[in-house]
C-alpha positions as CSV (number, residue, x, y, z in Angstrom):
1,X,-20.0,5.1,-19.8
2,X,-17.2,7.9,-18.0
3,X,-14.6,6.0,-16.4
4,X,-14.2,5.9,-12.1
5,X,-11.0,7.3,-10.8
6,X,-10.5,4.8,-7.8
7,X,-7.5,5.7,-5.2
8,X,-6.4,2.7,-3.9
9,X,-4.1,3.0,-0.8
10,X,-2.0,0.2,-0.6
11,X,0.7,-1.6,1.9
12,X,0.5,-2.8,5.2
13,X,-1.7,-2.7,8.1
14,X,-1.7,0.3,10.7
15,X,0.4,2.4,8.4
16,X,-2.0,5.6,8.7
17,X,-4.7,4.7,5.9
18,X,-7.9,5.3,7.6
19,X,-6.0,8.7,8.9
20,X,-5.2,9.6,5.4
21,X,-8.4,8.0,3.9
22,X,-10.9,10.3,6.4
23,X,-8.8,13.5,5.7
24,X,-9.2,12.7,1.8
25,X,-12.8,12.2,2.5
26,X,-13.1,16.1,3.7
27,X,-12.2,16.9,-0.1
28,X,-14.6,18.0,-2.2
29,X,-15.1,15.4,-5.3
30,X,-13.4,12.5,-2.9
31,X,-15.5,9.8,-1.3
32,X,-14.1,7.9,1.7
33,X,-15.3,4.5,1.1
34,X,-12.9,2.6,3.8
35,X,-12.0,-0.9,3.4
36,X,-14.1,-1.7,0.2
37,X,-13.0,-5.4,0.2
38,X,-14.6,-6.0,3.2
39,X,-18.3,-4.7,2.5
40,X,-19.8,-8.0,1.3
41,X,-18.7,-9.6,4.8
42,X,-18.4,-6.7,7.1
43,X,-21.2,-3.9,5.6
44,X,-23.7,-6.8,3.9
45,X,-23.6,-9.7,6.0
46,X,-23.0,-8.3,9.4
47,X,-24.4,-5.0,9.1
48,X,-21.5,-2.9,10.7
49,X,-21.5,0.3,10.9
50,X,-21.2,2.7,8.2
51,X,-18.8,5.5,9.2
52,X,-21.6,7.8,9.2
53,X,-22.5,5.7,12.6
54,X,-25.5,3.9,11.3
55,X,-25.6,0.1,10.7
56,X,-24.6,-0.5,6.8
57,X,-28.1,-1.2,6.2
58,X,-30.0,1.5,7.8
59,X,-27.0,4.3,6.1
60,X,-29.3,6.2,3.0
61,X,-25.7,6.2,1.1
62,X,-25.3,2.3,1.2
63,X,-29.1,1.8,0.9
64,X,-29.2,3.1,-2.9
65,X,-25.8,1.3,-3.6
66,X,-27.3,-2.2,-2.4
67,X,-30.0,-1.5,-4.4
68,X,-28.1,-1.8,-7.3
69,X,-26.2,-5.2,-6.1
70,X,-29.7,-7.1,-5.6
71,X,-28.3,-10.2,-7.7
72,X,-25.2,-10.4,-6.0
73,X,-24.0,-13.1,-3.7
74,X,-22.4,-11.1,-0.6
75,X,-21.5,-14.6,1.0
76,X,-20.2,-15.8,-2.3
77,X,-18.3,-13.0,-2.8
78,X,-16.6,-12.5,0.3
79,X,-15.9,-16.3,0.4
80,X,-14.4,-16.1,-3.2
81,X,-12.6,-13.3,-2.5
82,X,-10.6,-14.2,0.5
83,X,-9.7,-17.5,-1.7
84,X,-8.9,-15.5,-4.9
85,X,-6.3,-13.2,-2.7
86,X,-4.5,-15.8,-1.0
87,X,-0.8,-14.5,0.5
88,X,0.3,-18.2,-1.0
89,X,-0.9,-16.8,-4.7
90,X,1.3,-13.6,-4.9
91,X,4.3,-15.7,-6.6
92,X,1.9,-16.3,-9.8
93,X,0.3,-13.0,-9.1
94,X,3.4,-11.6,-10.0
95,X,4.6,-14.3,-12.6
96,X,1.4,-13.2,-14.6
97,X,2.2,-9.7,-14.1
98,X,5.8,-9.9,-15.8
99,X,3.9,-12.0,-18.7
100,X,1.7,-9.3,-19.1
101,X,-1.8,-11.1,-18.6
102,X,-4.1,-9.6,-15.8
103,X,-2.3,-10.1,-12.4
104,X,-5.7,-12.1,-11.0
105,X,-7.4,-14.3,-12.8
106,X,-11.2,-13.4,-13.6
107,X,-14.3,-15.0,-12.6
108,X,-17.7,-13.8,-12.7
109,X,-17.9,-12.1,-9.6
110,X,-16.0,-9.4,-10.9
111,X,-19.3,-8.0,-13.0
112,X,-20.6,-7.4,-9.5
113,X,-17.3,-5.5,-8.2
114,X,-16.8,-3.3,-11.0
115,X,-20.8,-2.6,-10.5
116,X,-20.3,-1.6,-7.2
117,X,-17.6,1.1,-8.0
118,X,-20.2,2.2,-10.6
119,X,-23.2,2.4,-8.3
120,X,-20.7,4.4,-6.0
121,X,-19.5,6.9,-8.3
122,X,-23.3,7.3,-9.4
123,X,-24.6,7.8,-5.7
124,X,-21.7,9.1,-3.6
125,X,-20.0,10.9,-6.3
126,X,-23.2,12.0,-8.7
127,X,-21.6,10.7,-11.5
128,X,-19.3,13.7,-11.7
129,X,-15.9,13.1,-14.1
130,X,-13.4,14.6,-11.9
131,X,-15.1,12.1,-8.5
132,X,-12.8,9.9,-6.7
133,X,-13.9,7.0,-4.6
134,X,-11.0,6.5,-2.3
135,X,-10.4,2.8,-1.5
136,X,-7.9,1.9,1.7
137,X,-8.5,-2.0,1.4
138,X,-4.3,-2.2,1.2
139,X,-3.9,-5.2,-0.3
140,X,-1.8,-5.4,-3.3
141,X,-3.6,-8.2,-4.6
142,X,-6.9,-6.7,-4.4
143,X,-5.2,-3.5,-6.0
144,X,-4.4,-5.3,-8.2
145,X,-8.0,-7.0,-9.4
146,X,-9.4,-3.4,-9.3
147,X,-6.9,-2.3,-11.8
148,X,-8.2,-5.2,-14.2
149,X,-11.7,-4.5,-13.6
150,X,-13.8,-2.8,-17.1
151,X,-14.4,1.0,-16.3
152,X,-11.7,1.6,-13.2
153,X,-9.0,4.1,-13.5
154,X,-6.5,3.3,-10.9
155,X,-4.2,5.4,-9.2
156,X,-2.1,4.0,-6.5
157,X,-1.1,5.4,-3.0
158,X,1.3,3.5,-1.4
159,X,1.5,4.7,2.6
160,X,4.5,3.0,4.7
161,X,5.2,3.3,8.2
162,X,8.2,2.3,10.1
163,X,7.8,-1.4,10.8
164,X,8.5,-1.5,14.7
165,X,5.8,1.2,14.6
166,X,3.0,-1.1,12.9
167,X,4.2,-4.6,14.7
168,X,3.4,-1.9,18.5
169,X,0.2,-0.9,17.3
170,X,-1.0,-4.5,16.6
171,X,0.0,-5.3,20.1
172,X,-3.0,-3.1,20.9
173,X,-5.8,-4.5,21.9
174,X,-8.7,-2.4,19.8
175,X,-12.9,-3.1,19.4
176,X,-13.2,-3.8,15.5
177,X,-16.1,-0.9,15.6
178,X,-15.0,1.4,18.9
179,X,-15.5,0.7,22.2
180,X,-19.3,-0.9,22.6
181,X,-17.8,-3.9,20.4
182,X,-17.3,-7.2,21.4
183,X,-15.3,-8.1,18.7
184,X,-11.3,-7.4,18.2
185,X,-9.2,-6.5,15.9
186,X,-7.0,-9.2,14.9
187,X,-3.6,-9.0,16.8
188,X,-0.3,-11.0,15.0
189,X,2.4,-11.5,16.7
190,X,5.8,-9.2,16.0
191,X,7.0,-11.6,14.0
192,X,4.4,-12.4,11.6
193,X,3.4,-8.4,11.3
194,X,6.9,-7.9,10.4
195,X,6.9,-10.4,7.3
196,X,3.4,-9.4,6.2
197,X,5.2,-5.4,6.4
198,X,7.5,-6.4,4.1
199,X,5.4,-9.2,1.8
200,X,2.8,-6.1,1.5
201,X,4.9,-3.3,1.0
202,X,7.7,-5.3,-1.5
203,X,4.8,-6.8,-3.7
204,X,2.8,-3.1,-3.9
205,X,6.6,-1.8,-5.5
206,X,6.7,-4.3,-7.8
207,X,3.2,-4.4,-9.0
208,X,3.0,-0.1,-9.5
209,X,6.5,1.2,-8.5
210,X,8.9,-0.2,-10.9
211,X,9.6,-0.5,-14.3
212,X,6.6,-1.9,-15.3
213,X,4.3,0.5,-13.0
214,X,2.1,2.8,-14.9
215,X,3.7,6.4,-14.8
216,X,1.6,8.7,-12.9
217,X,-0.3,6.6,-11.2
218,X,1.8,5.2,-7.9
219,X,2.8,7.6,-5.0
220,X,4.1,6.6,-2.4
221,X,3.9,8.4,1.3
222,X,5.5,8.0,4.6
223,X,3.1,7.8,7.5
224,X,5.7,10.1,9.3
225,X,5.7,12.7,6.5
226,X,2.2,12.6,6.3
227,X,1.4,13.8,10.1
228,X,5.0,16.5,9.9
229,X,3.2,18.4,7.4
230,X,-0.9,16.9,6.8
231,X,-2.1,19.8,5.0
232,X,0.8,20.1,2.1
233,X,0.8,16.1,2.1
234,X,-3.2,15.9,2.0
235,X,-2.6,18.9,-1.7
236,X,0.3,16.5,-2.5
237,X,-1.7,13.4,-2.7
238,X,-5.0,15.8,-4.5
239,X,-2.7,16.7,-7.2
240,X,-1.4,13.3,-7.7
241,X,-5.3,12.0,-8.8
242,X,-5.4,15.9,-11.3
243,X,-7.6,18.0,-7.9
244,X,-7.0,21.2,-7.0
245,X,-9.0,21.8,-4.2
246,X,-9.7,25.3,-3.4
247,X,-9.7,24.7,0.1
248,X,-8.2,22.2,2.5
249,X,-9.8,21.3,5.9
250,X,-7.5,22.3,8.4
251,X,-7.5,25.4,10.0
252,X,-4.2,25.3,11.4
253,X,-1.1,23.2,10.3
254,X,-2.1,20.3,12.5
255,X,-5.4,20.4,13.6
256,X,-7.9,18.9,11.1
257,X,-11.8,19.5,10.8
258,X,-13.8,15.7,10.0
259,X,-17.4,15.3,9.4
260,X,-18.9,11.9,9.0
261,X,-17.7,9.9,6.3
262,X,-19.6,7.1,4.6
263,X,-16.6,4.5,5.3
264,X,-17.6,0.5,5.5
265,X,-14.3,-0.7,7.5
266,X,-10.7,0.1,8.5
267,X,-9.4,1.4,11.9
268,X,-12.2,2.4,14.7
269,X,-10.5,6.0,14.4
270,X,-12.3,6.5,11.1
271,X,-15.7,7.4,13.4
272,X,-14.1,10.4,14.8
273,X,-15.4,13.8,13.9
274,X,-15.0,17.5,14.9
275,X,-11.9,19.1,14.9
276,X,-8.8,16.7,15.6
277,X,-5.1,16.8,16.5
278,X,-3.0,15.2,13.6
279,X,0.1,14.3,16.4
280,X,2.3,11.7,15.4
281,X,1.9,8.3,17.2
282,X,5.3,7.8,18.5
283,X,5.2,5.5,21.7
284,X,6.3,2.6,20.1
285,X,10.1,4.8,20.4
286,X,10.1,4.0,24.2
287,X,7.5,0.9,24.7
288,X,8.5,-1.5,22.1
289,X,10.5,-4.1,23.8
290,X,13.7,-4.4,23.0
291,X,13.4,-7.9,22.1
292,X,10.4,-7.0,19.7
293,X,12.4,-4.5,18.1
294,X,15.2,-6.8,17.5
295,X,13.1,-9.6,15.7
296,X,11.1,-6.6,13.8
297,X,14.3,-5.1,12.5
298,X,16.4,-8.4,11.5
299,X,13.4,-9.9,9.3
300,X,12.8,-6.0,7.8
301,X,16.3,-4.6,7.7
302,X,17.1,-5.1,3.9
303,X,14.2,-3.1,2.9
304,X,14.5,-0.7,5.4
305,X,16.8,1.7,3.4
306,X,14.6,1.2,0.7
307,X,11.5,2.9,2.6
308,X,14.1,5.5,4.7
309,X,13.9,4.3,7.7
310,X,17.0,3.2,10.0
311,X,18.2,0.1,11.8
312,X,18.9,2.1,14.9
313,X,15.8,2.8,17.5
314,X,15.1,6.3,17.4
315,X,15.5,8.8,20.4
316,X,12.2,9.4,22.2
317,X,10.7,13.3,21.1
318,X,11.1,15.0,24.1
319,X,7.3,14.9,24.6
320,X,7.4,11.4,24.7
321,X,10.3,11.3,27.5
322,X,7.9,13.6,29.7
323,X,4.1,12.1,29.4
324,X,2.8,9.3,26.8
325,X,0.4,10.0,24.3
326,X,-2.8,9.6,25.4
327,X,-4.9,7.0,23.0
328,X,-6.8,10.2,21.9
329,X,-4.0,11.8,20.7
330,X,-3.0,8.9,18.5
331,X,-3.3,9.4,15.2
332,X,-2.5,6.1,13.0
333,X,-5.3,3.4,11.0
């Protein structure tokens, strides 16, 4: 049985993943799954919707994939899996890392995971070699499950974005699917997305970015670099998984062409389609309070350096000083 290439983007919330997982999904060969952790609760059990805009079990795509998962336990899983991931279990996570063993322990559940990758690559991808199911759950932890999983070749993408940036967007109050949802997304306070920042993002380093990181399979990406230049990013990131794409979808430097992708879960901007601005999301520079900033910056400011980002607040881009960016120029996940 051929081997599936997964891309796992990993690190923090509302660094840019669904932005960078939607463009990815444009690529020929490259399937934008979304959030794959959450389709036993989120797809299965509560029938979201699919990216494609239908209800996970109405979508043709997800259709033939359940049909392949009949004898799995979607409540079990889910259940299981939020245990088995636990923020409190990344110490030993890592303990068993540096001893070699598999970073999560197994349990039987994980037949039905690395089936679903299989299903997908067979469906979504038509079995082809060079396919790539892109996978922007984030968590390290789950990462690193998937990379002990029978049959997965995993490559890492690591995206950051500044911290004050990420702790202002969770402020936001944001529908889980768009606007006709009742439901929102969960919002922490500053303080608590600043740890989880720095929990996510210092645990995805030392699980694929350091010495005992696989070479050639962790990249990491700024959010920031990814909007400045999203075309020679979006080839960067190609080449890092062995694509050469003969052509990219955007038909000028910043504007980018999306058709409906077939992701399960992530940010509400994954359902946009057409042709779309990729503008940097920078009103966080002026609207952050200053208080906010301060408690962001002092519980992140160690790694900061690490990720290039400064202790200073920025100066507003002009633009920003003259009008804010409307929410449908915003460009983050």
């Amino acid at each position: 049985m051929s081997r599936v290439r997964v891309l796992y983007l990993a690190g923090s919330g509302r660094s840019g993943s669904t932005l960078v997982t939607t463009v990815l999904g444009q690529l020929p060969g490259f399937f934008a799954a979304g959030e794959l952790r959450y389709l036993w609760r989120r797809g299965i059990l509560e029938n979201r919707p699919c990216g494609c805009g239908f209800p996970v079990a109405d979508c043709p795509l997800w259709a033939r994939v359940r049909a392949d998962l009949t004898d799995a336990d979607p409540a079990g899983i889910a259940a299981r899996l939020a245990q088995r991931l636990r923020l409190r279990g990344l110490p030993a996570l890592l303990r068993r890392q540096r001893r070699g063993q598999p970073p999560v322990p197994g349990h039987p559940d994980d037949t039905q995971l690395a089936r679903l990758y299989a299903s997908i690559a067979e469906h979504a991808l038509a079995g082809r070699s060079d396919g790539v199911i892109v996978d922007s759950s984030k968590l390290p932890p789950y990462g690193a499950l998937l990379g002990s999983l029978p049959g997965i070749d995993l490559y890492v993408l690591h995206v950051v974005r500044d911290p004050r940036a990420t702790a202002y967007s969770w402020r936001r109050r944001r529908p889980l699917d768009g606007g006709a949802d009742d439901q929102l997304m969960s919002r922490p306070p500053v303080g608590k997305a600043a740890l989880l920042w720095l929990v996510w993002n210092t645990a995805t380093v030392r699980l694929w970015g350091g010495r005992r990181g696989v070479p050639g399979r962790y990249l990491r990406m700024r959010y920031e670099d990814f909007v400045a230049d999203p075309a020679g990013s979006t080839a960067r990131i190609a080449g890092f998984v062995g694509a050469t794409p003969a052509e990219l979808p955007f038909p000028t430097p910043a504007t980018v062409r999306l058709t409906p992708t077939h992701s399960v879960a992530g940010n509400p901007s994954r359902h946009r389609t057409g042709l779309v601005d990729v503008v940097a999301d920078t009103e966080w520079v002026t609207r952050l309070p200053t208080r906010a900033y301060a408690v962001v910056t002092g519980l992140t400011a160690l790694a900061l350096p690490r990720f290039g980002y400064p202790l200073r607040r920025p100066a507003a881009p002009a633009a920003d000083r003259a009008v804010s960016p409307s929410p449908a120029t915003r460009q983050e996940g």
